[in-house]
Legacy VTK file of the C-alpha trace (Angstrom):
# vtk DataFile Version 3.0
C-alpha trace
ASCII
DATASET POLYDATA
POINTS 218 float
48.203 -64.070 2.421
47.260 -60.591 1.746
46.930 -58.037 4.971
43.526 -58.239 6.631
40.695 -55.947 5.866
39.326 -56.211 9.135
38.680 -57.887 12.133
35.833 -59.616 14.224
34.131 -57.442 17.018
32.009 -60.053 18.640
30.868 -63.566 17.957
27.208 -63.605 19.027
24.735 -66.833 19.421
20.997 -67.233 20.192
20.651 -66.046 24.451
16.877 -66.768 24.321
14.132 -67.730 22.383
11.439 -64.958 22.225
8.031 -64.604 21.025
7.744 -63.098 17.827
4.870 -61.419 15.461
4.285 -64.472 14.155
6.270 -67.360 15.564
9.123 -68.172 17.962
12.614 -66.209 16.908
16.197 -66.757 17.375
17.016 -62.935 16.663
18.208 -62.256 20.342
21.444 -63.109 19.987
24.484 -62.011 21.855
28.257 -62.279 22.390
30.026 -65.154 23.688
33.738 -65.230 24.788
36.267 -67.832 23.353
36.559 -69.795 20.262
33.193 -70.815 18.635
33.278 -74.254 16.730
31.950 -72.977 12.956
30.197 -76.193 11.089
28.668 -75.689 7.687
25.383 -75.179 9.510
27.276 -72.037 11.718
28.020 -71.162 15.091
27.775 -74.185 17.744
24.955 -73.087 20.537
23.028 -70.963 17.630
19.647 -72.193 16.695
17.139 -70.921 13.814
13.224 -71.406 14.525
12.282 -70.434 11.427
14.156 -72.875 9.529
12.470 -71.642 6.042
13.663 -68.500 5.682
16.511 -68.868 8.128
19.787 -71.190 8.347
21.120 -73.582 5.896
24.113 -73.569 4.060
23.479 -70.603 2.297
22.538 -68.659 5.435
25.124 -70.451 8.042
26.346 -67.191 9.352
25.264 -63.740 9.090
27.781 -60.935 9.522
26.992 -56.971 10.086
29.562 -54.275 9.931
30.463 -52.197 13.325
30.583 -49.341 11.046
27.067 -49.878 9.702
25.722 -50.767 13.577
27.273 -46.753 14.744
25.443 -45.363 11.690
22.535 -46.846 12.954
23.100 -45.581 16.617
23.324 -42.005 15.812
19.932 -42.236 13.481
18.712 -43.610 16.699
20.143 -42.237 19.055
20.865 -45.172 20.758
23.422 -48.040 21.591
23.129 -50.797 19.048
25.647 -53.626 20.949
26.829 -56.846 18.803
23.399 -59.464 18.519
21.267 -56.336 18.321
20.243 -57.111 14.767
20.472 -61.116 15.044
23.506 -60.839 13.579
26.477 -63.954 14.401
29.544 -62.126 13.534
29.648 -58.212 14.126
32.717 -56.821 11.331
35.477 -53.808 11.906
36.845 -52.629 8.769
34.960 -54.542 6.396
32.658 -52.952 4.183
29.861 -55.471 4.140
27.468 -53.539 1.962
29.814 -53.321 -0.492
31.372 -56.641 -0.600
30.488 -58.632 -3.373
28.404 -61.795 -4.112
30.807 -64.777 -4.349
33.830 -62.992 -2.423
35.758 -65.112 -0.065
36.966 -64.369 3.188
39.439 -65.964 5.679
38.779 -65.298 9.228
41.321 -66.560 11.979
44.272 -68.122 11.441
44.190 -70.927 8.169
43.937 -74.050 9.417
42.189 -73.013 13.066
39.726 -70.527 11.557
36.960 -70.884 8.559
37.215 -69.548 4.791
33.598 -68.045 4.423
31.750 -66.795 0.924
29.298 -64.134 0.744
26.341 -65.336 -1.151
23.783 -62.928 -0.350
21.904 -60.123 1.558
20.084 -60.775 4.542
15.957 -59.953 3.858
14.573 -58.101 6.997
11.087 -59.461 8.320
8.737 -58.503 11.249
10.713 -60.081 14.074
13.378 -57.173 13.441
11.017 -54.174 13.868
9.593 -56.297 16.951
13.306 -56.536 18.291
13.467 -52.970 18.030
10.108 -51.679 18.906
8.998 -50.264 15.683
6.539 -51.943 13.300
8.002 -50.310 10.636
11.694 -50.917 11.118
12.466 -53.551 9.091
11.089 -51.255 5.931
13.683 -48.749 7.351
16.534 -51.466 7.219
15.883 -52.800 4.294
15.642 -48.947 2.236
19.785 -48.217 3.786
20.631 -51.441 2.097
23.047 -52.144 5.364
21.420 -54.941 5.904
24.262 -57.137 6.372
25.481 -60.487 4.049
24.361 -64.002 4.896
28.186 -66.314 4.588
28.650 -70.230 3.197
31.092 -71.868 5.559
33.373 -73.539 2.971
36.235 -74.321 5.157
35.419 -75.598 8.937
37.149 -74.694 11.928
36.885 -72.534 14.923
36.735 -68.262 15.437
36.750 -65.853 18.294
36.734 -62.043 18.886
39.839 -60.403 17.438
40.034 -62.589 14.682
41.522 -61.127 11.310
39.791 -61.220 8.594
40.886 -61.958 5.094
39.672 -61.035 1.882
40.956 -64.460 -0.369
39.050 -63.727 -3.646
37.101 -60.980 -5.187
34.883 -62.398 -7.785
34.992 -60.746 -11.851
31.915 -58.850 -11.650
30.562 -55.440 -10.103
27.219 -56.822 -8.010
27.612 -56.300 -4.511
25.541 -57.018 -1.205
23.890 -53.446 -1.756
23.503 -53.235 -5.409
21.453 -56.688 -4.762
19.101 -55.164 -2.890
18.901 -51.834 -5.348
17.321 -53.499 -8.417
20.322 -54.488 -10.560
20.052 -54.212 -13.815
19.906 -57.156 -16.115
23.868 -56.038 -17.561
25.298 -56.685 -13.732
23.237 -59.502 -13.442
24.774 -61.090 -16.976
27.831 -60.733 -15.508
27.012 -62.203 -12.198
26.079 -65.461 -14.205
28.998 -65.478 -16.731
31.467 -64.999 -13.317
31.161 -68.608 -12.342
30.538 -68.262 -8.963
28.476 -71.404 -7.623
25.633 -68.402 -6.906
22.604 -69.478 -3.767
19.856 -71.090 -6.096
17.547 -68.366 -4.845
20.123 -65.506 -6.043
20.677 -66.941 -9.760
16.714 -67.788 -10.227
16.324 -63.942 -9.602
19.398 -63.124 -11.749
18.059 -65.260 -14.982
14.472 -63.934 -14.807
15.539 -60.617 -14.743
18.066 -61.142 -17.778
15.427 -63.537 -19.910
13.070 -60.379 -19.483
15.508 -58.089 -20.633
15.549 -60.085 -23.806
12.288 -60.784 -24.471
10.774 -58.893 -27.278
9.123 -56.286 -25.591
LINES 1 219
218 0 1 2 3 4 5 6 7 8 9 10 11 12 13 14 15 16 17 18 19 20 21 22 23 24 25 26 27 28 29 30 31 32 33 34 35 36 37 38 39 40 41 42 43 44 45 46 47 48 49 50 51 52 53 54 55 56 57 58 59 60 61 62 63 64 65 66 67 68 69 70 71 72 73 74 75 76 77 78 79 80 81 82 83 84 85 86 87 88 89 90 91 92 93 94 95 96 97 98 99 100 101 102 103 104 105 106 107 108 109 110 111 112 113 114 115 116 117 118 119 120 121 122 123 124 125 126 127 128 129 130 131 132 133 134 135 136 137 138 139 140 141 142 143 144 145 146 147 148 149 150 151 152 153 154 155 156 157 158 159 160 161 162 163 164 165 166 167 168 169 170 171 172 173 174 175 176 177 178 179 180 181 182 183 184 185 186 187 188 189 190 191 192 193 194 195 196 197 198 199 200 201 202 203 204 205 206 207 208 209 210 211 212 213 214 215 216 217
């Protein structure tokens, strides 16, 4: 096993269930101590209300890097503690935005902890600018591109703050989290399809309309 990148700050689950702008929301979610049972659903005692856009196997986890959290707090001048942003797993020496569709990671100890792939960035709605008192917020996240990556479980087991973590396998292409969210062109986005990484079916629709338009006779 290679040395790990980094390490896991908190391990947060749903504290409450809140109003939101539109519906009930899981987003307040905070830090629990001790090991955390991780199915292929996530975190045991988290909950999605908005199952749509939310959760799933695709979206079982969502992590967000400390470093990208104290960016935010000196923009804002304020503390932004693990949970602030919904997120379940808040990162040290990781660099999320930069990690790269398909990449695996190992956190905790193999065989006790879970081997985790990054399949995507996380899409900010309304219930985030609610959560932080601005209507506009979620524009604001969205435009850093540190938004975070939503993680597959594909290995079960059981995490807790401290935890190492990992990085198993980097996948042979350039796309990462950020360059997702910074309209790739259809060359990365070749090579994202040719890797063969098993891609979320919502990231390789995206991926093949955007290459069959760069071939179409124009």
């Amino acid at each position: 096993m290679t040395n790990p990148a980094g390490h896991l700050v908190a391990v947060n689950v749903v504290h409450e269930i809140r109003p939101g702008p539109t519906r009930e929301t899981a987003i307040d979610k905070r830090p629990v101590a001790g090991r955390v049972t991780v199915s292929q659903l996530g975190l045991d005692g988290d909950r999605q209300c908005d199952t749509r856009h939310h959760g799933g196997p695709d979206k079982a986890l969502y992590a967000y890097a400390h470093e990208d959290a104290a960016w935010w707090a000196t923009v804002l001048g304020r503390n932004i503690p693990p949970g602030l942003f919904g997120e379940n797993l808040r990162t040290a020496g990781l660099d999320v935005t930069h990690a790269k569709i398909g990449e695996c990671w190992r956190i905790g100890d193999p065989g006790r902890g879970v081997l985790v792939e990054v399949r995507m960035p996380r899409t900010p709605c309304e219930n985030l600018s609610a959560r932080m008192g601005d209507p506009q917020f979620h524009k604001r996240f969205a435009a850093t591109r540190r938004v975070g990556a939503y993680l597959m479980v594909l290995e079960t087991g059981s995490i807790q703050e401290g935890d190492a973590i990992v990085i198993m396998e980097r996948p042979d292409h350039d796309l990462t989290i950020g360059d997702y969210l910074s309209r790739p062109d259809a060359a990365q986005l070749r090579r994202l399809l040719d890797s063969g990484v098993d891609l979320a079916e919502t990231v390789r629709r995206r991926a093949r309309r955007i290459v069959a338009r760069a071939a179409s006779p124009r």
